[in-house]
C-alpha positions, 0 to 999 in steps of 0.5 A: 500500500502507498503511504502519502504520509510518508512523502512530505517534502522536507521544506514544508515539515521545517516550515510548518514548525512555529504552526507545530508549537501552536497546535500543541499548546492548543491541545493541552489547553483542556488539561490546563482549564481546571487550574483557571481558578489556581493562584499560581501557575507554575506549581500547577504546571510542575504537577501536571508534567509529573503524572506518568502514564499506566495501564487504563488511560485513553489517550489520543495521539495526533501528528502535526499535518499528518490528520491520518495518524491521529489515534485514540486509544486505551493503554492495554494491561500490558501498557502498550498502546497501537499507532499506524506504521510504528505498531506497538508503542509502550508509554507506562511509565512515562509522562505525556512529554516523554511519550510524545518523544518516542512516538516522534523518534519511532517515526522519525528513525523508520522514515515514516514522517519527516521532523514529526511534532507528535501531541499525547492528550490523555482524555481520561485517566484510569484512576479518574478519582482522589480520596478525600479522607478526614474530617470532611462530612463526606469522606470518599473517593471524588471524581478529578477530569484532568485537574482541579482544585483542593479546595474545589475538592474539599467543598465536593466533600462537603466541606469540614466538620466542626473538628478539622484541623488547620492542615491538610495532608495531600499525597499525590499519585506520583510522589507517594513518598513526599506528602505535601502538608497544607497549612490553613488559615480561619478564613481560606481566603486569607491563605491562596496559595494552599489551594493547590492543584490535585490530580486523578489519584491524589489522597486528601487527608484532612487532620483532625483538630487537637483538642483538651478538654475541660470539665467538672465544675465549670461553666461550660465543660466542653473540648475545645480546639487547640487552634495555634498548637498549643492552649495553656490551663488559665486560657482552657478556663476561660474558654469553659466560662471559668469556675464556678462558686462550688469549685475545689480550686486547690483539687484541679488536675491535669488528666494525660494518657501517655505511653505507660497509661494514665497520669494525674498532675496536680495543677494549682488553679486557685495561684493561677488565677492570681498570677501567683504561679506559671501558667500550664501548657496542655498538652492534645487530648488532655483532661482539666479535671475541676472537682466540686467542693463536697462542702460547697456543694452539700451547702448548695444542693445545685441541680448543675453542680451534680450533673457536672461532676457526672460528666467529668466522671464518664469523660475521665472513664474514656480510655 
């Protein structure tokens, strides 16, 4: 059979080379469009050039002024796609760009194209979704055409849930082994650079939050999140509404569970609170006990001061 392709004449393919990078870039803009969102481009970029080829992928195939060798195909189990005249092609394992040089040589060195400009678009990819983990309302695994957004992600989940962390873990498909950590601000706007780009097969994993908790005789026993990484015993007091008339001052005590178990530390609340002690820095998970005075409480006989040292004993039960 006579190939026309194979008789371009020389000075047509070299002119035909400024027209060549056009067609190119026109062909990755699809790849490009879910990043218009994205604050910086360079980092989306990087993370696209990153993303290797495997088994499942569809792929289409065009050489610049040859419509004829257009192909679309799906990488085989084998990871091997077909091309006209270079039969056989293995792509697993490479990027786009690196494929894209082996078809371009393979036509080159058999004589078939002179100075061939090969496009590799891969329209749909095997593992299509990224999981998002976490406290996120609904965890699971999302569906990612080409690229998108964390953020656009995060809100496909749902969005966080009341204990969320201020970071997010992302691991992406291609560099298993260097998960980036996201840090978050209050206010995501505040903080555009941590909307980073997310590709098919990426893991998500929003932290939860570390958290104390106060309870016993207090205002309002409750955990509480532990937003600039640390929260010392004055500022959890604060946040439970401070202590009550019936509070034993002297019998407050940090609660820990460590590596060998359970620890009490005595803390001296009452000299806190009159600035004649340091302050504490608690530790995550911690437990401020505050007990009742048995005294006071007897003197009182108050319906809240029973109900609160009833929540601090099942809190202090949990292993």
């Amino acid at each position: 059979m006579l190939l026309l392709v194979a008789c371009i004449p020389e000075g047509t393919a070299q002119s035909a080379e400024p027209q060549a990078t056009s067609v190119a870039v026109q062909n990755a803009a699809p790849s490009v469009a879910g990043a218009q969102n994205a604050m910086h481009e360079s980092p989306t970029t990087q993370s696209s050039s990153l993303l290797r080829l495997e088994a499942g992928d569809l792929v289409e195939v065009a050489v610049y002024n040859v419509p004829e060798l257009t192909t679309k195909a799906r990488i085989s189990s084998q990871g091997e796609i077909y091309l006209p005249l270079i039969d056989y092609v293995h792509v697993t394992g490479l990027t786009a760009e690196e494929a894209e040089g082996l078809i371009q040589k393979r036509l080159s060195d058999g004589g078939f194209v002179k100075n061939p400009h090969v496009t590799l678009f891969v329209d749909q990819y095997a593992s299509q979704g990224a999981s998002v983990l976490g406290e996120v309302a609904r965890p699971g695994v999302y569906p990612v055409p080409g690229q998108q957004q964390l953020f656009d992600l995060i809100s496909a989940a749902g969005g966080f849930t009341e204990k969320a962390g201020r970071s997010i873990t992302v691991t992406h498909r291609e560099q298993p082994e260097k998960p980036v950590t996201v840090p978050l601000s209050r206010n995501i706007s505040d903080n555009p650079e941590s909307n980073i780009a997310i590709l098919p097969g990426d893991t998500i994993i929003v932290r939860k939050a570390d958290l104390v908790y106060v309870v016993g005789d207090v205002g309002r026993p409750s955990g509480f999140l532990m937003d600039s990484g640390h929260l010392t015993v004055l500022q959890a007091i604060a946040l439970a509404g401070g202590t009550t008339r019936t509070a034993n001052l002297g019998g407050a005590r940090i609660i820990r569970k460590g590596p060998e178990g359970i620890t009490e530390t005595s803390v001296e609340l009452k000299k806190i609170l009159r600035a004649k002690a340091p302050d504490v820095t608690m530790q995550a998970d911690d437990i401020l006990f505050v007990p009742t005075s048995a005294t006071k409480a007897f003197a009182g006989r108050t319906f809240e001061a029973a109900m609160q040292a009833a929540t601090a004993a099942s809190i202090v039960a949990i292993p």
